[in-house]
Each structure stands twice: as structure tokens, then as C-alpha cells.
C-alpha positions as CSV (number, residue, x, y, z in Angstrom):
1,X,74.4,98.8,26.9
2,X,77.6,100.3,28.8
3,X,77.0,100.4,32.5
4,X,79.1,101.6,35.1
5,X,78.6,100.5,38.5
6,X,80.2,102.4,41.6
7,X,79.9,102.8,45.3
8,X,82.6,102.4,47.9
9,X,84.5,99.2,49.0
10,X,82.6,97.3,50.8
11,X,78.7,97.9,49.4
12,X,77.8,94.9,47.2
13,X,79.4,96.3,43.6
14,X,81.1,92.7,42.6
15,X,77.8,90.9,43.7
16,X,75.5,92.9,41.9
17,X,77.6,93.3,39.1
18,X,77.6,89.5,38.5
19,X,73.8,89.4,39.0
20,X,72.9,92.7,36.4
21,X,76.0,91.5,33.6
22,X,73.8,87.8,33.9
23,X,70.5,89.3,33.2
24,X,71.5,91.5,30.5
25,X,74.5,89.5,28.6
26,X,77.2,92.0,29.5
27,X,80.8,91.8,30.0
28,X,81.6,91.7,33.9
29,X,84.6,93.8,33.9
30,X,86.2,94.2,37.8
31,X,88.8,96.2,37.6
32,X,89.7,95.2,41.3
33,X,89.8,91.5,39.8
34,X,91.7,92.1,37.3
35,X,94.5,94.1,39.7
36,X,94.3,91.2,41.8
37,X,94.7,88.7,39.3
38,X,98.0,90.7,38.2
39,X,99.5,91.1,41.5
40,X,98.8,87.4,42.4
41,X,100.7,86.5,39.0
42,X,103.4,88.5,39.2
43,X,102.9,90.9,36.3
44,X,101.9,93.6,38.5
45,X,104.5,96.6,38.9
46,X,106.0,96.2,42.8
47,X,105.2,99.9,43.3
48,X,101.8,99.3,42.5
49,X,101.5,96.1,44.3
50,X,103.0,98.5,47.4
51,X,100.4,100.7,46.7
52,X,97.6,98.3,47.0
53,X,98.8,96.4,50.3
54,X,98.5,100.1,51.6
55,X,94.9,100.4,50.8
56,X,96.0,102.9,48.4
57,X,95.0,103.6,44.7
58,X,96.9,102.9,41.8
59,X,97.4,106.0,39.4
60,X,95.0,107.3,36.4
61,X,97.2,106.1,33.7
62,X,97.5,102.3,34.7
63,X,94.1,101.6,35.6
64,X,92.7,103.0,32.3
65,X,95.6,101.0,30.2
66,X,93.8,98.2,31.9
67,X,90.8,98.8,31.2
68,X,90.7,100.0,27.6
69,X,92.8,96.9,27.2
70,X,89.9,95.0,28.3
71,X,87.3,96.7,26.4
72,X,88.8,95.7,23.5
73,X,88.5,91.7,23.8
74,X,86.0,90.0,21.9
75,X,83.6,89.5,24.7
76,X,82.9,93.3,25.1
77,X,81.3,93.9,21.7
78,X,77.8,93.6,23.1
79,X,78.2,96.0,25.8
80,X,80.0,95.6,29.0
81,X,79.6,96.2,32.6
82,X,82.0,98.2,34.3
83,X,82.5,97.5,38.3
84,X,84.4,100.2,40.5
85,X,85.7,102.4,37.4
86,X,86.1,105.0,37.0
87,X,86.8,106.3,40.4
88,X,88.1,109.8,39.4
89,X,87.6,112.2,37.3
90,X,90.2,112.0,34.9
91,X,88.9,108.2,34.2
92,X,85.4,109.4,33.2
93,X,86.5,111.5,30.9
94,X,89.3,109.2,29.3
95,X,86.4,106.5,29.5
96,X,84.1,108.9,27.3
97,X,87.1,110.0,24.7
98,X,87.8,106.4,24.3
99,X,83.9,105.3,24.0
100,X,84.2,108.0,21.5
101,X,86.3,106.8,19.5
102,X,85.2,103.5,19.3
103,X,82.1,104.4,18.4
104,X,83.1,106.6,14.7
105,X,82.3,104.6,12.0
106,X,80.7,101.5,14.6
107,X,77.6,100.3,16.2
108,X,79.3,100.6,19.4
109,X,77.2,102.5,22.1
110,X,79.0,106.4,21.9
111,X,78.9,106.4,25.8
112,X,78.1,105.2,29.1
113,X,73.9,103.8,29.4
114,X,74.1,104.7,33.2
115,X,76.0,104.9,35.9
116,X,74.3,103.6,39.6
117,X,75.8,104.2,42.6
118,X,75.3,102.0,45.4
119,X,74.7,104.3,48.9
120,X,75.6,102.5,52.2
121,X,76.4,104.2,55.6
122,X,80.2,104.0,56.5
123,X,79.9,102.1,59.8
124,X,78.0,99.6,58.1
125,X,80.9,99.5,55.1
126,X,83.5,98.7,57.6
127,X,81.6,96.0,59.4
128,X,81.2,94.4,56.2
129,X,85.2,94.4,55.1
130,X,86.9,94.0,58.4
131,X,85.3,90.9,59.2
132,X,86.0,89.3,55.9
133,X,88.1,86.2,55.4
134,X,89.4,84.1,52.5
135,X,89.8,80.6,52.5
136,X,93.3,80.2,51.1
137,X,93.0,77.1,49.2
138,X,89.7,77.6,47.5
139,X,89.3,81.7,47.3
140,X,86.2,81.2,49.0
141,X,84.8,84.9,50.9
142,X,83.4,84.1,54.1
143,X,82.5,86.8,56.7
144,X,82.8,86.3,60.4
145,X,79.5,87.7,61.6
146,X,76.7,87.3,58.2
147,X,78.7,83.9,57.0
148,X,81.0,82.3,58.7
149,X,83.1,80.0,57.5
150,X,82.7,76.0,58.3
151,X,83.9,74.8,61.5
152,X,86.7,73.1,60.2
153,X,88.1,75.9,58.7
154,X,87.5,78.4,61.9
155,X,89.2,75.8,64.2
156,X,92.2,76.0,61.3
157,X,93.8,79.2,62.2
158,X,95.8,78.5,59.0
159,X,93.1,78.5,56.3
160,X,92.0,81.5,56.3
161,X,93.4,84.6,55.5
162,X,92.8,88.3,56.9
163,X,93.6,90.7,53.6
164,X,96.3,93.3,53.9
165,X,93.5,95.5,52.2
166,X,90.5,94.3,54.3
167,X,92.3,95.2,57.5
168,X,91.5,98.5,59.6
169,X,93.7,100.7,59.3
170,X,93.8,99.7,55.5
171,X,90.2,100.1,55.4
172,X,90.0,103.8,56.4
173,X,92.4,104.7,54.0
174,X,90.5,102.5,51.3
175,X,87.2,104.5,52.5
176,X,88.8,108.2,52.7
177,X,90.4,108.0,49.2
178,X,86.9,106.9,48.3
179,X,85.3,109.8,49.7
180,X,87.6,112.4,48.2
181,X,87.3,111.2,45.4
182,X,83.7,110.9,44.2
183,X,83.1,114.3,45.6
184,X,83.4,115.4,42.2
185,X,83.0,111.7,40.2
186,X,79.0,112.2,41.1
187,X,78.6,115.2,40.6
188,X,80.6,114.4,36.9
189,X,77.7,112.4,36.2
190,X,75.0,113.8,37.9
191,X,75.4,116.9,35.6
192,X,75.3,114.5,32.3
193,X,71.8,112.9,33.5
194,X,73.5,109.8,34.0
195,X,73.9,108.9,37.8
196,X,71.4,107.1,39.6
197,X,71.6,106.8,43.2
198,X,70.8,103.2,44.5
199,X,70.2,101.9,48.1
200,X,72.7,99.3,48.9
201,X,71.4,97.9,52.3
202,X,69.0,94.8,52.6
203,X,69.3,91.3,50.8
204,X,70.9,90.9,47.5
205,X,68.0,90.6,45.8
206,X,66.8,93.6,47.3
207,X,69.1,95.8,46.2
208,X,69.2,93.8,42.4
209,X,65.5,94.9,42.7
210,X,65.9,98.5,43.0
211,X,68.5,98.5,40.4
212,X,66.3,97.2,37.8
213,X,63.8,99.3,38.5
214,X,65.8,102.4,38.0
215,X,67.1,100.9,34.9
216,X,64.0,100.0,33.6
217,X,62.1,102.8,34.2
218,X,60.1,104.4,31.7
């Protein structure tokens, strides 16, 4: 099972990915975690790392490198579960040519199982990132209104930190360059039977609910 899970920044894609790659035994694969991971190590090009302070997005060719990259590692022969690509495109279609490929001569899946897209409205998106914090010394996501961090740590202007990416202005950009660009990423997939259109407001298990339901459906 290849999955591909998408919906802008901000609606509950890394939580419910975690949650649906559990339950079925498939590769988690973020590529906003993996981008991270590579900034915060150093590997990251600085252009790119520019790019992503800006709320920006990084172009087609490194984020598929990345990600067929990925694919490849051992953990990913059962199927994987891909969270936030492709965004564009350009992606979905190198996505398929690589699946493709892959798949001559395999047992590997020859393309994507489903792709869900998780619907929430905008003004709720940006409540949810603006008000996001990170602990610095454990990573821990709190959020100032649904879960606030412990005392200690709010009396500590020092612990926490306010992402370049989760600020405002950063935000809109992050939200705009979403729009644009799945103006014609849904449609992509809409036309290949594959998109399925998920709401993403309510609890977490909520939302995991509707997921399976779509996925499960006869």
C-alpha cells in the first residue's frame, strides 16, 4: 500500500500520518522532517535553508532527490506513507515514473493506493500554526490556546521557541504557495480516481475515523 497524504500546513498531516503508517505497517515518510532534520544538521544547502526560513518551498528537483532517496531504504519495501508530497505537479508525476520503474520485474505496488486530502478552513489553519511553540530542549509542540505548555516553561521566556516558519507573515506565504499550488495537484489526482477528500476538523480520532472509512470502503 502506497499512500499519499496531503492538505495544507497546519491540518493534522504529521499526526494522522503517524496514526494510519501504525495501523497499517507503513513507512512514515515526512518530507518536512526530513528537511528539517537536514537544515538542523547542517547538510542542507544555505539557499534552501533561506528558502525555508521564508516560508518558501524548495524546488522540484531536491525534494524528489529526497524522497526517492528515501523510498529506497529497506524499511519502505512494504509500502510507505507519504506525508506532504508531492505538492506539485511535476512531483506526482516523477512520483509515478519512479513507482514505475520500481515496479518492472518487482512486487512493488506500480503506483500510488490513494491519495487523501485533509480539508480545513484557512482561518482555522492559521490559528493552529501561529500559536505553536517548541520547547527548545526537548522538541516538544505545545500550542498556546488547545495545549499550552507547563507553567514552568511559559514563565521561561527562553524555552520556548516561536518558528521562523510558524510566524505570520511566514504563514501566509506558507498557505498561498499551498493554494497555487494544489489548484492543479487535486485535480492531478482527482482525474486518476485516486483523491479522496477528508474532513480535517474535530478530534484526532475523529478525523483517523473518517480516514479509515474512506480507505476501507467497499
Amino acid at each position: 500500500m502506497i499512500i499519499v497524504l496531503i492538505g495544507p500546513p497546519g491540518s493534522g498531516k504529521g499526526t494522522q500520518a503517524k496514526v494510519l503508517s501504525e495501523k497499517y505497517g507503513l513507512a512514515h515518510l515526512s518530507t518536512g522532517d526530513m528537511l528539517r532534520a537536514a537544515k538542523q544538521s547542517g547538510t542542507l544547502d544555505p539557499e534552501f535553508r533561506a528558502i525555508m526560513d521564508s516560508g518558501g518551498l524548495l524546488p522540484d528537483t531536491a525534494v524528489i532527490g529526497l524522497v526517492a532517496r528515501r523510498t529506497q531504504e529497506a524499511d519502505c519495501a512494504g509500502g510507505f506513507l507519504l506525508d506532504g508530497f508531492p505538492r506539485t505537479v511535476p512531483q506526482a508525476e516523477a512520483l509515478a515514473a519512479m513507482l514505475r520503474e520500481r515496479a518492472a520485474g518487482s512486487t512493488t505496488p506500480a503506483g500510488v493506493t490513494a491519495v487523501l486530502q485533509l480539508d480545513v478552513a484557512r482561518e482555522l489553519l492559521e490559528e493552529r500554526i501561529i500559536h505553536r511553540r517548541t520547547d527548545k530542549e526537548t522538541g516538544q509542540i505545545y500550542h498556546l490556546l488547545y495545549n499550552p505548555a507547563p507553567p514552568g516553561l511559559m514563565r521561561d521566556p527562553g524555552s520556548l521557541e516561536h518558528r521562523k516558519d510558524d510566524q505570520p507573515e511566514a504563514v501566509k506565504t506558507r498557505l498561498d504557495a499551498y493554494d497555487s499550488m494544489t489548484a492543479a495537484l487535486l485535480p492531478y489526482y482527482e482525474e486518476r480516481g485516486l483523491l479522496r477528500r477528508v474532513l480535517g476538523v474535530g478530534t484526532p480520532n475523529e478525523v483517523t475515523g473518517r480516514i479509515v472509512a474512506v480507505l476501507e470502503e467497499k
